[in-house]
FIDOKE-205044 format. One record per residue (C-alpha): z, x, y; residue in three letters. Coordinates in Angstrom, 3 decimals, decimal comma, padded with zeros to 6 digits. Each point is the difference from the previous one (the first is absolute). Example, Ala and Ser with C-alpha at 12.3 -4.5 7.8 and 13.67 -1.06 7.14 Angstrom:
<rs>
007,800;012,300;-004,500;ALA
-000,660;001,370;003,440;SER
</rs>
This chain:
<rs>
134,688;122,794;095,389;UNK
-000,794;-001,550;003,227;UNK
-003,900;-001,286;000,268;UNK
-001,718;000,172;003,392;UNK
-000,768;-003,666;-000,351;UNK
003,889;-000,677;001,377;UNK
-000,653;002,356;002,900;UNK
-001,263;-003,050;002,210;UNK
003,237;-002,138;-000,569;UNK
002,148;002,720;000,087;UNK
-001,127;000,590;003,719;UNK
000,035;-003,450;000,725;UNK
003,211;000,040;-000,572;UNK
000,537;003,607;001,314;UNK
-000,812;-000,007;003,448;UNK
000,140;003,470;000,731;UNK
000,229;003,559;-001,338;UNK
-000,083;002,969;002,083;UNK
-001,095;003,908;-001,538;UNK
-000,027;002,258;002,636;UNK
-001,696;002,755;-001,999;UNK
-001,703;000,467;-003,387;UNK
002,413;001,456;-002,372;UNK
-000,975;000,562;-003,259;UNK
002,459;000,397;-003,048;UNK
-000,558;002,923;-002,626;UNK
000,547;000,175;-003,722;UNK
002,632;002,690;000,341;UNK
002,133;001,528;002,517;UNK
-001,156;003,582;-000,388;UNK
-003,637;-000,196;000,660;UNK
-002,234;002,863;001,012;UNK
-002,691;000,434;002,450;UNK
-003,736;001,792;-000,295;UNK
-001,938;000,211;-002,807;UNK
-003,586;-002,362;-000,679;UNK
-000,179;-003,176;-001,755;UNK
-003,311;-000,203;-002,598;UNK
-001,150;-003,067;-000,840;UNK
-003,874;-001,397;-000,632;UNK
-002,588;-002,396;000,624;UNK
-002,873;-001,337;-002,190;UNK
-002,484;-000,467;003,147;UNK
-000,311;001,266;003,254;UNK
000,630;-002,377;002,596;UNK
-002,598;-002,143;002,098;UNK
001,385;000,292;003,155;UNK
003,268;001,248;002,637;UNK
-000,548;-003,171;002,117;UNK
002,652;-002,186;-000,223;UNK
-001,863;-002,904;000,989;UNK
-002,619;-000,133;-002,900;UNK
001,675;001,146;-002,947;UNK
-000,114;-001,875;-002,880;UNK
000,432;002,196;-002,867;UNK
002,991;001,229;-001,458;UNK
-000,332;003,613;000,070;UNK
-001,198;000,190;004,198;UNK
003,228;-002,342;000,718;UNK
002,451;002,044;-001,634;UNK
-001,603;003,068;001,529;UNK
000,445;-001,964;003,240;UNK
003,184;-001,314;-000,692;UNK
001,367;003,848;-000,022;UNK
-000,812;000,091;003,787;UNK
000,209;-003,087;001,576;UNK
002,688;-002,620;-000,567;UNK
000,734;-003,637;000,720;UNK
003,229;-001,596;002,003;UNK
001,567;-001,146;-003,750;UNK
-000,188;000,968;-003,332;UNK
001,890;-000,617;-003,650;UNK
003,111;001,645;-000,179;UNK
-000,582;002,223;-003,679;UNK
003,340;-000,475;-001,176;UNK
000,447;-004,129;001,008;UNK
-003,412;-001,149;000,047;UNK
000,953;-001,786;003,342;UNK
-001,653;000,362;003,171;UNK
001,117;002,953;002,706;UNK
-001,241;001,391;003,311;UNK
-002,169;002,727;-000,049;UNK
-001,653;000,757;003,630;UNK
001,929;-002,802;001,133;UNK
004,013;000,725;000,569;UNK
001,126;-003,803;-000,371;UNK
-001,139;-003,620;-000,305;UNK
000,980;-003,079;001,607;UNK
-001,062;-003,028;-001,325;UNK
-000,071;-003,064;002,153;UNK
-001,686;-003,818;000,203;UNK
000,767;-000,850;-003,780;UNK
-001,719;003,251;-001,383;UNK
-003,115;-000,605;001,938;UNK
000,555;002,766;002,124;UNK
000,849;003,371;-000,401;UNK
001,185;002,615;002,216;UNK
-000,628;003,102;-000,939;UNK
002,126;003,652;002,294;UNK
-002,201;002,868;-000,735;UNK
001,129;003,611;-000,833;UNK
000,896;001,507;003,150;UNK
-001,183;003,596;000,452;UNK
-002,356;-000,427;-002,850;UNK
-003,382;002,596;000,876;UNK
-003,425;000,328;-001,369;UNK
-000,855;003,084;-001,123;UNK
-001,890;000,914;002,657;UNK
002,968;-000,223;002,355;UNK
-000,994;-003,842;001,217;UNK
003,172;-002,359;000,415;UNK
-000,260;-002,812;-002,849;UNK
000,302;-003,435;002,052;UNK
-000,303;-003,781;-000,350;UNK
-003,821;000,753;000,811;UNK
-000,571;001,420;-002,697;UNK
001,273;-002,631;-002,099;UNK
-001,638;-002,953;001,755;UNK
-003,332;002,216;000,462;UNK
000,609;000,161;-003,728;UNK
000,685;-003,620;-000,545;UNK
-003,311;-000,930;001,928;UNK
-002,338;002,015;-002,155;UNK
001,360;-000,760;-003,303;UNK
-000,371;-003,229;001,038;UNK
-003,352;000,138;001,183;UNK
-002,643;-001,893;-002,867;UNK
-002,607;002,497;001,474;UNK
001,975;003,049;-001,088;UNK
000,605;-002,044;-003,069;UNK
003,042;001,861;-001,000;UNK
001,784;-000,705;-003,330;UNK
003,314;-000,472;001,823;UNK
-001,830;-002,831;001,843;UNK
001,688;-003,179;-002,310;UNK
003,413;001,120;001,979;UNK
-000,977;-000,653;003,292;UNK
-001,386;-003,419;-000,562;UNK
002,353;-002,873;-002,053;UNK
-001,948;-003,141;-000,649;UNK
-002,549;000,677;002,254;UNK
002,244;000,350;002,933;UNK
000,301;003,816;001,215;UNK
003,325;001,400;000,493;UNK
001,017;001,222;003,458;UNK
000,631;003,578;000,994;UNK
001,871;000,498;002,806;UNK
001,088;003,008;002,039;UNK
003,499;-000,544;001,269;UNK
000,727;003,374;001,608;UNK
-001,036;003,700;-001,041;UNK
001,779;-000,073;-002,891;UNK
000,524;-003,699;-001,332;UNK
-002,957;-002,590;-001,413;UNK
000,155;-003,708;-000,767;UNK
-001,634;-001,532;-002,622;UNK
-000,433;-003,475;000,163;UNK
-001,121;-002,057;-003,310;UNK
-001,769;-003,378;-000,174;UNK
002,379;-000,989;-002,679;UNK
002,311;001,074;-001,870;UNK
-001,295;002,859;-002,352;UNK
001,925;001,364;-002,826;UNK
-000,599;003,714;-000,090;UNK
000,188;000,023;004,240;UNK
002,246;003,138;-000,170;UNK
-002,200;002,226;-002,073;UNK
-002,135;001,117;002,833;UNK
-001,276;003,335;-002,332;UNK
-003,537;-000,032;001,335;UNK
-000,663;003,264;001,481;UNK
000,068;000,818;003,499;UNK
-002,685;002,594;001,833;UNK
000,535;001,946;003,391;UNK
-001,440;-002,038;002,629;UNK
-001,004;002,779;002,116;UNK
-001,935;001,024;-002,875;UNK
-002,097;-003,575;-001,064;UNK
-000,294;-001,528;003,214;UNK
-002,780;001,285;001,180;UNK
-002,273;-000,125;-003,189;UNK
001,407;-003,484;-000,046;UNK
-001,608;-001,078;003,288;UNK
-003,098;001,940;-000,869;UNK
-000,550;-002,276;-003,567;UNK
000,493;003,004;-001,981;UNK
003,731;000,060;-000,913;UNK
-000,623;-000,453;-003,528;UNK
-002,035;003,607;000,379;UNK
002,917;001,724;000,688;UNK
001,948;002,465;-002,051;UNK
-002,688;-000,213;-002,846;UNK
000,809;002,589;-003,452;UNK
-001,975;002,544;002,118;UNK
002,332;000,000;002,493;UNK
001,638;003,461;000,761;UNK
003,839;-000,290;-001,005;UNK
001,447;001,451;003,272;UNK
-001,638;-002,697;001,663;UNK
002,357;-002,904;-001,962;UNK
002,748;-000,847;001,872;UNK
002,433;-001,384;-001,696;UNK
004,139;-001,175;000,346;UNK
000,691;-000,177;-003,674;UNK
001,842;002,304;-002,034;UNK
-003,039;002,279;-001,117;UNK
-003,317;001,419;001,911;UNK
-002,971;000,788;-002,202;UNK
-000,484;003,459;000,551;UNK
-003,670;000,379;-001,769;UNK
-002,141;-001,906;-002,460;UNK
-002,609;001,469;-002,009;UNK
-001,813;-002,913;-001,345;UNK
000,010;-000,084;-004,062;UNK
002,502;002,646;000,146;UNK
003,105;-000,766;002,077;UNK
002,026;-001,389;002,716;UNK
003,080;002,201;001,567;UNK
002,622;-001,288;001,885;UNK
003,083;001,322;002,000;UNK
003,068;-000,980;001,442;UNK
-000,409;-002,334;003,289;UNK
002,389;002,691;002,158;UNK
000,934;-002,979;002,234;UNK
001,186;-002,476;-002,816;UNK
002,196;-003,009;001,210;UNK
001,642;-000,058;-003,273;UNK
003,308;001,538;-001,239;UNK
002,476;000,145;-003,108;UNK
003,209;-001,710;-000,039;UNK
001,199;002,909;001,164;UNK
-002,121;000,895;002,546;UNK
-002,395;002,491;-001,271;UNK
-003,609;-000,032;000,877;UNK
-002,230;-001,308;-002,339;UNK
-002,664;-000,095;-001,556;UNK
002,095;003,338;-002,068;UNK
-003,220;001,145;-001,155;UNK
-002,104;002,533;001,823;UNK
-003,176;-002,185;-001,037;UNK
-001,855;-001,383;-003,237;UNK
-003,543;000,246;-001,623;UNK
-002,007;-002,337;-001,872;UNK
-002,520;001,011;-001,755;UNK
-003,014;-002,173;-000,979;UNK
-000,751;000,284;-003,655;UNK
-002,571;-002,567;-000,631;UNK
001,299;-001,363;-003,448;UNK
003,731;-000,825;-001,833;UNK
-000,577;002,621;-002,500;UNK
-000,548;003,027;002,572;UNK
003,739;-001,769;001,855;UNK
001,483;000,692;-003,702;UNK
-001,502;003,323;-000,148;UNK
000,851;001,295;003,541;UNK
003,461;-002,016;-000,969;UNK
000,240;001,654;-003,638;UNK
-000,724;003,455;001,764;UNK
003,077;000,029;001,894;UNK
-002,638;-000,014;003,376;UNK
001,617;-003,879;001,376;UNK
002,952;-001,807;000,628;UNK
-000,403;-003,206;-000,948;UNK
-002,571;-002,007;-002,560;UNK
000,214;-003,640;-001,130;UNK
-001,074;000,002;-003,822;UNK
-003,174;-003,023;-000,487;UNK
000,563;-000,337;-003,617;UNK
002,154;000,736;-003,314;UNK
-001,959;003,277;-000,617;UNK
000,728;001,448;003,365;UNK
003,800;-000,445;-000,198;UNK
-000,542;001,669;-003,413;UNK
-001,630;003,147;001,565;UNK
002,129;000,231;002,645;UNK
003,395;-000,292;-002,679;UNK
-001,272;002,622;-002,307;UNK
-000,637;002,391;003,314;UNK
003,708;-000,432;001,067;UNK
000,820;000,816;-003,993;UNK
-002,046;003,315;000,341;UNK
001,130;001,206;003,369;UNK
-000,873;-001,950;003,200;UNK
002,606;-001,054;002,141;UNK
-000,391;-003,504;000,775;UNK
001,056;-003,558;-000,933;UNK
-002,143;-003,276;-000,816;UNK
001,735;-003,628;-000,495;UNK
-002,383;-001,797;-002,355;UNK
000,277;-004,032;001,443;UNK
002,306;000,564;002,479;UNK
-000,832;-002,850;001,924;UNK
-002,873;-003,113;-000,011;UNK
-002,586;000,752;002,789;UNK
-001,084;-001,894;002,960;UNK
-003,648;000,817;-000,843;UNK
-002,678;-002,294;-000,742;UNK
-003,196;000,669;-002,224;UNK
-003,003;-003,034;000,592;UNK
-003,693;-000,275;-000,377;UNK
-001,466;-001,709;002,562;UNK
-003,689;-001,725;000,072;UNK
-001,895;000,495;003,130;UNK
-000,971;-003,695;001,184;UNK
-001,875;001,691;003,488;UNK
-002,940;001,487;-002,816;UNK
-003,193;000,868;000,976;UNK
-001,328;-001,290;-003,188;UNK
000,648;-003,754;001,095;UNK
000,188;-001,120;-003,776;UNK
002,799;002,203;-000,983;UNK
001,760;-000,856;003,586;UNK
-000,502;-004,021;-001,071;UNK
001,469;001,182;-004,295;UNK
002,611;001,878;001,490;UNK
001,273;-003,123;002,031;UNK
000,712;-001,866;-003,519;UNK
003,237;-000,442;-001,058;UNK
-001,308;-000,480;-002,977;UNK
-001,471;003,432;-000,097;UNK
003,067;001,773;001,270;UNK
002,039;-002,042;-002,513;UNK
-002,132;001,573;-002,580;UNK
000,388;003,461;001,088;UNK
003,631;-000,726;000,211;UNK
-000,317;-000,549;-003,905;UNK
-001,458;003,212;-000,399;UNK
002,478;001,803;001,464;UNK
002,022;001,526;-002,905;UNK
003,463;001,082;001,444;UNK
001,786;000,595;-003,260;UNK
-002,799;002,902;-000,650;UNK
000,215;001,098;003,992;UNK
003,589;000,712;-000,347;UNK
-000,239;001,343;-003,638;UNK
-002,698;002,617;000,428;UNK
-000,178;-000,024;004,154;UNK
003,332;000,980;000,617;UNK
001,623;000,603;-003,484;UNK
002,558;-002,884;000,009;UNK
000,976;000,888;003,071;UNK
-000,570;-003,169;002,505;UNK
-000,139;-003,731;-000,453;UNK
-003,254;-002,794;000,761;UNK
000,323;-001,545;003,126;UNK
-000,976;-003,875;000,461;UNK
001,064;-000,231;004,009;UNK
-001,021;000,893;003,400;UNK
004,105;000,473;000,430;UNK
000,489;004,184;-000,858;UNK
002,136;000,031;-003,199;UNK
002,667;001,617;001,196;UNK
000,290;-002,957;002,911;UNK
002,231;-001,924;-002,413;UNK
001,143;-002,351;002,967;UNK
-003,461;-001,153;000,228;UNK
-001,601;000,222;-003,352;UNK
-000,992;-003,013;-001,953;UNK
000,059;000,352;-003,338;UNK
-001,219;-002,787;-001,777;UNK
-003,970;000,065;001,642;UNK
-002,691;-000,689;-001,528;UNK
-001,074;003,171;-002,750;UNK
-003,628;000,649;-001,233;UNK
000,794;001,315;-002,932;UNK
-002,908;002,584;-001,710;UNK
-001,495;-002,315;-001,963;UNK
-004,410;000,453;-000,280;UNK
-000,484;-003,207;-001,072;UNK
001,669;-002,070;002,769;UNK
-001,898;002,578;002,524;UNK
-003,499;-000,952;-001,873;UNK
001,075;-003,615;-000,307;UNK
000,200;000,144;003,835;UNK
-003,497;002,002;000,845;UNK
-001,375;-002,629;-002,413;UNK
000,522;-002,231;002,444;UNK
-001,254;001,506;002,951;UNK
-003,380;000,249;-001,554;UNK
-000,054;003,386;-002,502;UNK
-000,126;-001,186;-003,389;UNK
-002,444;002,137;-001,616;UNK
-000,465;004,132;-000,483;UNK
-003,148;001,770;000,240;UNK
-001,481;002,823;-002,348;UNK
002,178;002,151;001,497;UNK
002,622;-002,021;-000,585;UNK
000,896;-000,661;004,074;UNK
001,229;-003,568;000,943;UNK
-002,983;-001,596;002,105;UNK
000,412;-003,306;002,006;UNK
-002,548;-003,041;-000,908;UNK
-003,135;002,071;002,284;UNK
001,037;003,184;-002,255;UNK
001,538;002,309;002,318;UNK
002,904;001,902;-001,298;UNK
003,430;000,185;000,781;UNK
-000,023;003,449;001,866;UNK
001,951;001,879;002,374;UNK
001,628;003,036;001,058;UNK
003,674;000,553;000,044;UNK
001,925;003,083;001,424;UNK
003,328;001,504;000,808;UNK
000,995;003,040;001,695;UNK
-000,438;003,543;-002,317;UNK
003,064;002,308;-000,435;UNK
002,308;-002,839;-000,252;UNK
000,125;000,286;-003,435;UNK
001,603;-003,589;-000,899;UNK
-002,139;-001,515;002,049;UNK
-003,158;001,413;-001,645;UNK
001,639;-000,682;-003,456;UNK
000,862;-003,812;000,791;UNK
-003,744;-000,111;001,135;UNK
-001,223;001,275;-003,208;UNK
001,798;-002,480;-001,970;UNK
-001,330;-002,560;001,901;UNK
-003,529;000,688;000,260;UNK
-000,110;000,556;-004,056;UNK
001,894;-002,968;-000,449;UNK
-003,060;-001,849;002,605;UNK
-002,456;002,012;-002,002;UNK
000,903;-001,684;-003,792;UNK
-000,206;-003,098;001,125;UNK
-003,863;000,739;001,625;UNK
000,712;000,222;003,339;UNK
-002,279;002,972;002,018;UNK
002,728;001,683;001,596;UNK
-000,725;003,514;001,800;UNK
003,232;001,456;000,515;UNK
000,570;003,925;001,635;UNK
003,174;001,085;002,211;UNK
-001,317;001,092;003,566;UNK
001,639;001,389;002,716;UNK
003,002;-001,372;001,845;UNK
-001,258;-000,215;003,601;UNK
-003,794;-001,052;-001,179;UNK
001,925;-002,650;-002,037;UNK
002,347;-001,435;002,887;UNK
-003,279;-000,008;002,414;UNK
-001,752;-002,169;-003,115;UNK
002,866;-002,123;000,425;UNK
000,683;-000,237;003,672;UNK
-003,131;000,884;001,812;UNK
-002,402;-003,100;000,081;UNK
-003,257;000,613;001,946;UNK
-001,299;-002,156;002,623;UNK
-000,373;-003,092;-002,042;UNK
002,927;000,155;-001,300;UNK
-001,025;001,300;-003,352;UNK
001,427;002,632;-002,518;UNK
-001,382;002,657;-002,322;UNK
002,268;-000,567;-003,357;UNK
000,523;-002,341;-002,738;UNK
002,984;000,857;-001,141;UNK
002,640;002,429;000,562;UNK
003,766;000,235;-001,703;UNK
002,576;001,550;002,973;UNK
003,469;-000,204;000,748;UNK
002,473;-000,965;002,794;UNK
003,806;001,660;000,455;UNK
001,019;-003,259;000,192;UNK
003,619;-000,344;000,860;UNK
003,582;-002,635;000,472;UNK
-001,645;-002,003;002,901;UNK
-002,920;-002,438;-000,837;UNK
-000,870;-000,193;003,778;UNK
-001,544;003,187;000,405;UNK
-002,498;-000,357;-002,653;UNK
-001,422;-003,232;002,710;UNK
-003,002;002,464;000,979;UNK
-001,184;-000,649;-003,779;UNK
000,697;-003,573;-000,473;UNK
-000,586;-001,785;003,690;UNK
-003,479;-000,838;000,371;UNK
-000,952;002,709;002,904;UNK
002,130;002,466;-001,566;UNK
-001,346;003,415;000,396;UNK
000,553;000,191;-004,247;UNK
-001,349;-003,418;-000,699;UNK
-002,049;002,261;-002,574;UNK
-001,540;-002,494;-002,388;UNK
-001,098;-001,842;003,025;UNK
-000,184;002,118;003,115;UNK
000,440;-001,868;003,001;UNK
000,429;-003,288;-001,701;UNK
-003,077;-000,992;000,087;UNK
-000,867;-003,897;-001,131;UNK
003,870;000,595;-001,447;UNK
000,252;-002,030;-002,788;UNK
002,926;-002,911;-000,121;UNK
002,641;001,529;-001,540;UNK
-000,922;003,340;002,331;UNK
001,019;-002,436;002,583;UNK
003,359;-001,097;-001,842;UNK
000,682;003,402;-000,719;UNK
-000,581;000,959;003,348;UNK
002,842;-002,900;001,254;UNK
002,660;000,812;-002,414;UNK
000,022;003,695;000,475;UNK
000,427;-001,135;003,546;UNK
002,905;-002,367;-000,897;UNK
001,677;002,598;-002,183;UNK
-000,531;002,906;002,966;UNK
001,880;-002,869;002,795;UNK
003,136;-000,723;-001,227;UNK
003,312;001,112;-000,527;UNK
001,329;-002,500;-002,535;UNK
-000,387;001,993;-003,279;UNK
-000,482;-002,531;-002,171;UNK
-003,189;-001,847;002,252;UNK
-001,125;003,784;-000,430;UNK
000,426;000,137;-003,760;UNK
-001,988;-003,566;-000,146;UNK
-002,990;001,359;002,264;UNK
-000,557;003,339;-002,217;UNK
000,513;-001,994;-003,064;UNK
-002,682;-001,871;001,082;UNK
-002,250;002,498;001,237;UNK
000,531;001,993;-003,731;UNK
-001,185;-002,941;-001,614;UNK
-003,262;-000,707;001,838;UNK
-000,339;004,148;-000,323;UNK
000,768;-000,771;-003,553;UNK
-002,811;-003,342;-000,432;UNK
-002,899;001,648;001,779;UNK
000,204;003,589;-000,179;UNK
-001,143;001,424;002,970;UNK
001,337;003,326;-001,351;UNK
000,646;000,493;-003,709;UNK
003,140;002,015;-000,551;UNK
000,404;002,633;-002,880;UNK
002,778;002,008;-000,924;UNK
002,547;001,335;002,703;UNK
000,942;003,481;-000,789;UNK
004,050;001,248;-000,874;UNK
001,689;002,543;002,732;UNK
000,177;003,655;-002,270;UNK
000,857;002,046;002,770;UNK
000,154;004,039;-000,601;UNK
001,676;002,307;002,712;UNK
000,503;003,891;-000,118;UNK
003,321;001,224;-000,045;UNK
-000,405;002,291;002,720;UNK
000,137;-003,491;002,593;UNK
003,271;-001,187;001,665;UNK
001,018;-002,987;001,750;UNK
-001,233;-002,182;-002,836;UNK
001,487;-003,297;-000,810;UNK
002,284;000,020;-003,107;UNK
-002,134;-000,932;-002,825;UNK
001,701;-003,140;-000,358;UNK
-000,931;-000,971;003,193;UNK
-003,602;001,053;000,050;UNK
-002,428;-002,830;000,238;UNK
-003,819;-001,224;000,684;UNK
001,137;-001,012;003,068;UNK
001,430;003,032;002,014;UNK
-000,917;002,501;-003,187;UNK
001,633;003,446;-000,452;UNK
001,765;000,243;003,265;UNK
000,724;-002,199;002,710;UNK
-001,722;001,143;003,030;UNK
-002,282;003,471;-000,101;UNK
002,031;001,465;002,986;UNK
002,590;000,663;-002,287;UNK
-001,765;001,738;-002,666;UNK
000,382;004,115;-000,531;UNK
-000,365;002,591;-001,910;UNK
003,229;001,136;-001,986;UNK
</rs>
């Protein structure tokens, strides 16, 4: 399998590759158009602005609409146009050429132009808008350079060479749409959740239709789609898709179980079982118990911007975080979390990112005794009458720790830590909250730079190129989350910082390799996030879906099917 990480040399050595239109490839040859797609969500989404998303569930919802001039091609992994037609690459890989999609419209009729890329390119780039695409537009501290060649072809020019150049994915919004809210200050008030649907306009392959917040989101068919089979049928095949928002994992299985959607991943060892004795008793559907290692990452993360200056000044310990790593019990997080079914993960480096993953790190194993060994040392030796850890004034070890409710795994994996902190007399206060109040805990600090939470346990998607998780590990990234802003960074922030740079700005594989091995083991030594358990791929499917991979070909990466505009209903 070919890993994104060659993509760089590969062009290097390229030069050139020309697409002049999207054409997607289906499963079969005898596919059939109409029908509606049903999938879910756990959460509604924060927002349909492109510029300030930062949760999963609003960019997928605005990744059905708008698209970006590249993406992953589902069956290779490599790099292909999307809104752009071709590629040139020129001045040893430091520039990029990029020939849009000619004849390409908005959905409101507009023209889509070079403007609106480089109008694009501006505001992501823009610290003001503070957009989470924002670590691609600046390399080192040196901004790349959009340029607008002619209507329909844009330059980028990079200060150095940068390995995942090509991957251009961030989204791109109608100019004619932004610009004005953009001069006014107020772009990132645009196209907020209570935003009427007709008034989205989108290029991508799907419109949202309607959203009923807490209920559902409806989309259709984009009726002037740039994309086509291999044969030259329109796609997207479906008439549209639904996703419903169900709040928890166990109402997915239900609505799943109940014949009422498509598709369902299965969290744990009980819900592949449920889902298995439903096919034996009459549903129609499929489910692939470990079909695949997933990209996904599961951390808790100590807030060092607290309000509560003494738990801000604890949480900077690596001592502290070195005990909490020690309390961490993986083998009982993959046991009773997930039923067997995923492994603990020691890395920053996604497991399924084998090119990149370093395997001999530094482990915290569970062990209670190291972990009060450690706290010993920073000053809580003793228990009071109710039998809490207290520091040499007597104040107890105490704080708050929360995840996100209805992600089932996630709220299990908290319990078992939070009873394992509990034994050993720390105070922990642990309850799941909701998803969006969680992420503003985590990304929102007010005007002094301070943030509500403790401690929260959350997850990235993770994925095969180190270089886009930069927003988390550079020092200004917008998901520096232990530290937000980098604030009084402490040294090996710093190093961290550099060799995520030096891994992200070259194309010799090897110098790559060195700089992430690295970076894992300063991860590894001081913990600014301490990793769990990363979850197996059980993917279920109803029977009633075509244009599915075959299932030996299904995988975390693309999942049940290649590309949703080849999807139907049998």
């Amino acid at each position: 399998m070919k890993r994104i990480a060659l993509v760089g040399i590969s062009l290097a050595l390229m030069g050139f590759a020309a697409a002049q239109e999207k054409v997607v490839k289906p499963t079969t040859a005898t596919p059939k158009t109409g029908g509606t797609y049903r999938n879910s969500f756990l959460g509604d989404p924060k927002t349909f602005n492109p510029f300030v998303t930062k949760d999963n569930t609003s960019t997928t919802v605005i990744g059905a609409f708008l698209s970006g001039l590249m993406q992953y091609d589902p069956y290779t992994q490599e790099v292909i146009p999307d809104l752009a037609a071709s590629y040139k690459i020129e001045n040893g890989g430091r520039r990029i050429i990029f020939n849009l999609r000619k004849g390409v419209k908005w959905s409101d009729g507009k023209p889509f132009t070079a403007d609106d890329v480089i109008f694009s390119a501006q505001v992501h780039a823009d610290p003001k808008v503070n957009s989470n695409n924002i670590s691609s537009f600046n390399i080192n501290g040196k901004a790349v350079k959009w340029t607008k060649v002619d209507a329909d072809t844009v330059r980028a020019d990079f200060p150095t060479v940068y390995a995942p150049a090509l991957l251009q994915a961030w989204p791109i919004a109608p100019r004619h749409i932004f610009e004005p809210a953009y001069k006014a200050g107020k772009v990132t008030e645009l196209w907020g959740v209570g935003t009427d649907p007709k008034d989205l306009v989108g290029v991508g392959p799907f419109l949202l239709s309607r959203y009923v917040k807490g209920e559902r989101l409806e989309f259709t068919a984009n009726p002037n789609t740039y994309v086509k089979d291999d044969k030259g049928r329109k796609a997207p095949y479906l008439r549209g898709y639904t996703t419903q928002i169900l709040g928890d994992q166990n109402a997915q299985l239900a609505k799943f179980l109940a014949g009422d959607l498509d598709a369902f991943n299965a969290a744990n060892a009980d819900q592949v079982a449920s889902v298995l004795a439903k096919t034996k008793s009459g549903l129609n559907a499929t489910i692939l118990p470990n079909a695949d290692t997933t990209f996904g990452t599961e951390f808790i993360v100590f807030n060092w911007n607290n309000k509560d200056a003494a738990k801000a000044k604890l949480f900077r310990q690596t001592k502290f975080r070195q005990a909490m790593a020690h309390l961490v019990n993986k083998k009982d997080m993959v046991e009773i979390a997930m039923g067997g079914l995923g492994q603990p993960q020691w890395s920053p480096v996604s497991l399924g990112a084998k090119q990149f993953i370093k395997s001999n790190v530094k482990k915290y194993e569970y062990n209670t005794a190291q972990a009060l060994k450690l706290l010993g040392e920073l000053g809580y030796r003793k228990k009071n009458a109710q039998g809490i850890l207290v520091d040499a004034q007597g104040k107890p070890l105490s704080f708050t720790f929360v995840t996100n409710q209805g992600n089932i795994v996630r709220e299990k994996i908290a319990q078992i830590f939070a009873e394992d902190l509990k034994k050993v007399g720390i105070d922990v206060r642990y309850r799941p909250i909701d998803f969006n109040e969680m992420v503003r805990q985590l990304t929102t600090p007010d005007d002094k730079g301070l943030r509500d939470f403790d401690a929260i346990l959350i997850g990235l998607t993770g994925g095969v190129e180190p270089a886009f998780s930069r927003n988390t590990w550079e020092l200004n990234g917008t998901l520096h989350m232990w530290n937000l802003g980098g604030k009084n960074p402490e040294s090996w922030e710093v190093l961290i910082d550099k060799v995520v740079k030096e891994g992200a700005t070259t194309l010799d594989l090897k110098k790559r390799q060195a700089a992430y091995n690295k970076w894992q083991d300063l991860v590894a030594e001081h913990l600014p996030v301490i990793y769990t358990v990363s979850p197996a791929y059980n993917p279920a499917f109803n029977n009633r879906l075509g244009g599915l991979f075959d299932r030996k070909d299904i995988n975390n990466f693309a999942g049940i099917f290649p590309q949703l505009e080849t999807v139907f209903v049998q």
